[in-house]
Each structure stands twice: as structure tokens, then as C-alpha cells.
C-alpha positions in Angstrom: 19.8 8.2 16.2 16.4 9.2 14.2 13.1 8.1 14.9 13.3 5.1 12.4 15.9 3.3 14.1 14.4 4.1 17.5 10.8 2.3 16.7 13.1 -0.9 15.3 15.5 -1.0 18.3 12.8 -0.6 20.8 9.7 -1.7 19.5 10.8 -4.3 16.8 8.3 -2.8 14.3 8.8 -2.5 10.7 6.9 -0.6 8.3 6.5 -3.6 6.3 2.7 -4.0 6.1 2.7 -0.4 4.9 5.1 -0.9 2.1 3.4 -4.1 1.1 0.0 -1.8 1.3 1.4 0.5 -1.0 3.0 -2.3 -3.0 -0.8 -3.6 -3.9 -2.4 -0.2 -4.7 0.2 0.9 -7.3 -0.3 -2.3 -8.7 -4.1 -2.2 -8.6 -3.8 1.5 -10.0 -1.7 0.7 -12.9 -3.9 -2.7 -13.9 -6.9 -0.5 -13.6 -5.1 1.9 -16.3 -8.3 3.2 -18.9 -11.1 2.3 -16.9 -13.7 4.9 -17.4 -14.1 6.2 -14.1 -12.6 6.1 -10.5 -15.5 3.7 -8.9 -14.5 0.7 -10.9 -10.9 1.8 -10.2 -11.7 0.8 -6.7 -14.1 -1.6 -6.7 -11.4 -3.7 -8.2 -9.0 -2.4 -5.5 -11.5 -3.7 -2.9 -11.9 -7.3 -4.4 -8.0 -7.4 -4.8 -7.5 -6.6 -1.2 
């Protein structure tokens, strides 16, 4: 059995807030396509979040 299966068996945990975490910032990153520099990049990650 590998470590994956042993955190859901056990510990019913997910790595779905991760996933979902991820989920936003590709999406933010590819919206933010042609800004002119990386702080407005993630200033608009920060309001999306």
C-alpha cells in the first residue's frame, strides 16, 4: 500500500483543497497573461483568493 492510500484509509484526508489551490492559481496565471510585470500578476491573485 503507498502512502496515498494510507493518509485516506486512516486519516480520511484528501488532497482536495490543494488541488482546488492549484486549480485557482493556473487560472489566475493564465487570466493575468500580458500584464506588464509580476506584482499586478499577484495582486489580482490576492483579490481572487
Amino acid at each position: 500500500m503507498d502512502s496515498h492510500s494510507i493518509l485516506k484509509e486512516k486519516l480520511r484526508l484528501s488532497n482536495a483543497v490543494l488541488e482546488a489551490t492549484n486549480r485557482k492559481i493556473k487560472r489566475s496565471v493564465s487570466m493575468a497573461y500580458g500584464f506588464r510585470n509580476i506584482d499586478n500578476m499577484i495582486d489580482m491573485m490576492m483579490l481572487r483568493h
